[in-house]
GUPA-691991 format. One record per residue (C-alpha): residue number from 1; x, y, z. Coordinates in Angstrom, 3 decimals, decimal comma. Each point is the difference from the previous one (the first is absolute). Example, Ala and Ser with C-alpha at 12.3 -4.5 7.8 and 13.67 -1.06 7.14 Angstrom:
BEGIN
REC  nufi         X         Y         Z
REC     1    12,300    -4,500     7,800
REC     2     1,370     3,440    -0,660
***
This chain:
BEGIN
REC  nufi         X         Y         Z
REC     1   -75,872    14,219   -13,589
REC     2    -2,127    -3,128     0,461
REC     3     1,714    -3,019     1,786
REC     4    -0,402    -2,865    -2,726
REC     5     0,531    -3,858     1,228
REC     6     2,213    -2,240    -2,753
REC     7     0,855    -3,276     0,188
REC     8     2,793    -2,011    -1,009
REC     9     3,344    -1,074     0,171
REC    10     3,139     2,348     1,280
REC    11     3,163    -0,743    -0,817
REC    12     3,021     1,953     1,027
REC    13     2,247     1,779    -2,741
REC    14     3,406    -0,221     2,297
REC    15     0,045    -3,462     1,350
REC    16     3,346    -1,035     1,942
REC    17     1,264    -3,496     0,845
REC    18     1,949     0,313     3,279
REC    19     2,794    -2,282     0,154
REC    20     3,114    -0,720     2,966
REC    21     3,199     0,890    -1,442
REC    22     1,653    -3,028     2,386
REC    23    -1,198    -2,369     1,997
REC    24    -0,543    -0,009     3,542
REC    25    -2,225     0,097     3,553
REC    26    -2,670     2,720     0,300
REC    27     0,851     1,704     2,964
REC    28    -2,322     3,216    -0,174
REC    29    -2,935     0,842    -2,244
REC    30    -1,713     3,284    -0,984
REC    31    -3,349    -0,034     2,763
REC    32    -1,124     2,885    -2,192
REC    33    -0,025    -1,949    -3,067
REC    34    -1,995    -2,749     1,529
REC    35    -2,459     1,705     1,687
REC    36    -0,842     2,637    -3,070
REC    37     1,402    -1,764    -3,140
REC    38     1,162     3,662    -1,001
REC    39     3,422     0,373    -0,754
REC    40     2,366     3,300    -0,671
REC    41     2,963     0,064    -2,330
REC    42     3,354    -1,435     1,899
REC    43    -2,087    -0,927     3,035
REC    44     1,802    -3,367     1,403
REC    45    -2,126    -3,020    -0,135
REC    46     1,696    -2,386     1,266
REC    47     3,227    -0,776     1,827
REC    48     1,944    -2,721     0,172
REC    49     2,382    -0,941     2,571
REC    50     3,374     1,615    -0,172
REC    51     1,913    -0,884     2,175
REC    52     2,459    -1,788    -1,813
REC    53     0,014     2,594    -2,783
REC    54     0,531     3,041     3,087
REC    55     3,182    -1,996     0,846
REC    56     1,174    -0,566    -3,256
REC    57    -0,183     3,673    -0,577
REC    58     1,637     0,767     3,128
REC    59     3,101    -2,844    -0,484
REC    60     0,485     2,178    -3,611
REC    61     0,082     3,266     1,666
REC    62     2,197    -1,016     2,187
REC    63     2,429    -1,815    -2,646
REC    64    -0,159     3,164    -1,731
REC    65     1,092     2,192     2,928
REC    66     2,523    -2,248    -0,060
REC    67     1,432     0,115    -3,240
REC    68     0,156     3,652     0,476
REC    69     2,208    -0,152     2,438
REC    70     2,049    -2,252    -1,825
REC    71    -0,179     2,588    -3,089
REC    72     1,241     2,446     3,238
REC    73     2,463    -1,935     0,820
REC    74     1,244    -0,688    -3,993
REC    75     0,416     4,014    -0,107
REC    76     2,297    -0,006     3,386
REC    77     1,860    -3,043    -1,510
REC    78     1,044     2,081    -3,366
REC    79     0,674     3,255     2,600
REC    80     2,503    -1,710     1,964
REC    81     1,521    -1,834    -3,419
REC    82     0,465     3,220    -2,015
REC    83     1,830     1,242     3,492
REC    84     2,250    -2,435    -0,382
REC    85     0,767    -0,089    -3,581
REC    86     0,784     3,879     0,635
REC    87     1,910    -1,154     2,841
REC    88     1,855    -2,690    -1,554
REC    89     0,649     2,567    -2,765
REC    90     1,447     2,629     1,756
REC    91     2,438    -2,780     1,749
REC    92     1,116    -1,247    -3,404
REC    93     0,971     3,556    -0,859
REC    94     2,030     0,299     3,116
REC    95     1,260    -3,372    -0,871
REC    96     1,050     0,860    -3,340
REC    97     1,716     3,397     1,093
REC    98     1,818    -2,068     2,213
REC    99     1,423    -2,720    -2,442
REC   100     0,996     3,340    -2,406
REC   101     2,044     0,759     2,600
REC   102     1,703    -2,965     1,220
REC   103     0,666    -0,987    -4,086
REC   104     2,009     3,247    -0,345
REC   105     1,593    -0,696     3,577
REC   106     0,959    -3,475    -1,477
REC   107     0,967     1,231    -3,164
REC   108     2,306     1,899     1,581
REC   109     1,598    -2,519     2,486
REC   110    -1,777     1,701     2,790
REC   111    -1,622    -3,021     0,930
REC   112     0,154    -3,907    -0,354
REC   113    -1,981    -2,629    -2,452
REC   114    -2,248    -0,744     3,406
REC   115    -1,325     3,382     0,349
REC   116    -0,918     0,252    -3,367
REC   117    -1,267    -2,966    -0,260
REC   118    -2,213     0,586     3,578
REC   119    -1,447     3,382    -1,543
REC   120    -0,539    -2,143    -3,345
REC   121    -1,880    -2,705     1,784
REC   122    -1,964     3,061     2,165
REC   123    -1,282     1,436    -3,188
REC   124    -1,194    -3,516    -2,008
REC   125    -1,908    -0,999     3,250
REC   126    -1,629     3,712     0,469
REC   127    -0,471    -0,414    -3,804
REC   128    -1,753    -3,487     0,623
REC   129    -2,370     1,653     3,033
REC   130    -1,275     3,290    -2,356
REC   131    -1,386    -3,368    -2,191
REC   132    -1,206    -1,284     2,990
REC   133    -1,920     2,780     0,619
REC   134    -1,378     0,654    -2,934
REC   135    -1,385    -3,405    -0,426
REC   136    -1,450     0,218     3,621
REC   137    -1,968     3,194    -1,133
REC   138    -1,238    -2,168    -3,478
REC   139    -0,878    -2,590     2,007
REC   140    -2,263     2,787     2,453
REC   141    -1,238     1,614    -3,116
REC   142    -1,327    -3,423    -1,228
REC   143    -1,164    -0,649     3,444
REC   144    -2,331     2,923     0,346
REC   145    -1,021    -0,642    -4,114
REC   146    -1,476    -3,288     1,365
REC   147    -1,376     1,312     3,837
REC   148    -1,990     2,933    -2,536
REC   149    -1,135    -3,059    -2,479
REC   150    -1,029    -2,435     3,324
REC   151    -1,660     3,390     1,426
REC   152    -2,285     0,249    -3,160
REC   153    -0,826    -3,520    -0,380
REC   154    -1,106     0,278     4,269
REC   155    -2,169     2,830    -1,072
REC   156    -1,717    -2,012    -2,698
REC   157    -0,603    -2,340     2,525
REC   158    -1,643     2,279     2,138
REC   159    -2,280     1,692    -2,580
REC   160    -0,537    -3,991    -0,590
REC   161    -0,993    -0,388     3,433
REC   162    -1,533     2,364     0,651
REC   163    -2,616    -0,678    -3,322
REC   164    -0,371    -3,630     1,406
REC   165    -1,375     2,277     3,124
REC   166    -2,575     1,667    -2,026
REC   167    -1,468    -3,089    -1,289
REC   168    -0,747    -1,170     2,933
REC   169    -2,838     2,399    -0,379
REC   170    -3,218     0,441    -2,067
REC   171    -1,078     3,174    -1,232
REC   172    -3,017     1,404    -1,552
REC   173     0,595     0,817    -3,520
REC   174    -2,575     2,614    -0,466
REC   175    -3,177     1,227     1,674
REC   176    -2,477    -3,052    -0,431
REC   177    -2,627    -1,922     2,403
REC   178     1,970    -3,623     0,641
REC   179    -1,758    -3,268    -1,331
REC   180     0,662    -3,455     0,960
REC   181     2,319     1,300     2,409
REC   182    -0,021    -2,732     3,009
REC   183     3,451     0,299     1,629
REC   184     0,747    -1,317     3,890
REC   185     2,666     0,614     2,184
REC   186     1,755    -3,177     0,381
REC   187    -0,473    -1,666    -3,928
REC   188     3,059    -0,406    -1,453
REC   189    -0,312     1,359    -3,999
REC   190     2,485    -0,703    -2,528
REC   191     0,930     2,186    -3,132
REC   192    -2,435     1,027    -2,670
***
């Protein structure tokens, strides 16, 4: 092979535009890139400051945590209602044996229009509190239906956050050598 000398014009067949996704303050940049122009697929570029993206980030993880505890506490809430429906049940049957028995007492002049009337009352109100408690347990059912929709709307807003994050920084898209690329610590850049 003999070395042969060309000249000319060389353009690149894979040229890139880099671009910030958001705006913001540089806060670190790439010394590497600077000092060699080379660049390496996904190697960050630039950074800008996120400090007000880490805490965003951090207030939706923590709303999150959160609503799963309120999705915890939705589950005890329908526990302790379905006790008490059983509970309220099993009175009402009780109840009910118990006006049986004083309507045959009456019936049979065992007992006065009072007592009757006492064991009558005892079984409309027990009546009324099985309702009760079955609208109680509804109303925890529905509860936890809308803790399990808030819980997936605060995980959107995480993945949200947490993409605002990522923007913050500037990656290289492939292997390349960097043109044109001038950025200092400080500038504030806006998006592209």
């Amino acid at each position: 092979f003999q070395p042969v000398s060309l000249s000319g014009t060389v353009f690149a067949n894979n040229e890139t535009s880099l671009s910030y996704q958001t705006g913001g303050c540089i806060a670190e940049v790439s010394s590497q890139s600077l000092t060699t122009w080379e660049t390496y697929q996904g190697q960050i570029l630039v950074e800008l400051d996120d400090r007000n993206a880490v805490l965003a980030v951090k207030t939706a993880q923590a709303r999150l945590l959160d609503l799963e505890a309120s999705v915890a506490d939705s589950d005890f809430a329908i526990e302790v209602a379905k006790a008490d429906v059983g509970r309220v049940e099993e009175e009402l049957q009780f109840v009910e044996r118990e006006f049986e028995r004083t309507k045959v007492l009456f019936e049979r002049g065992l007992v006065n229009e009072t007592t009757f009337e006492a064991a009558e009352r005892r079984k409309l109100e027990t009546t009324f509190s099985v309702q009760r408690a079955k609208e109680a347990l509804g109303r925890s059912i529905s509860s936890k239906t809308r803790s399990l929709i808030a819980l997936d709307i605060g995980k959107l807003e995480l993945e949200g956050r947490q993409l605002d994050l990522d923007e913050l920084i500037v990656r290289a898209p492939h292997d390349g050598i960097l043109l044109e690329f001038e950025p200092n610590i400080g500038d504030c850049v806006s998006q592209s």
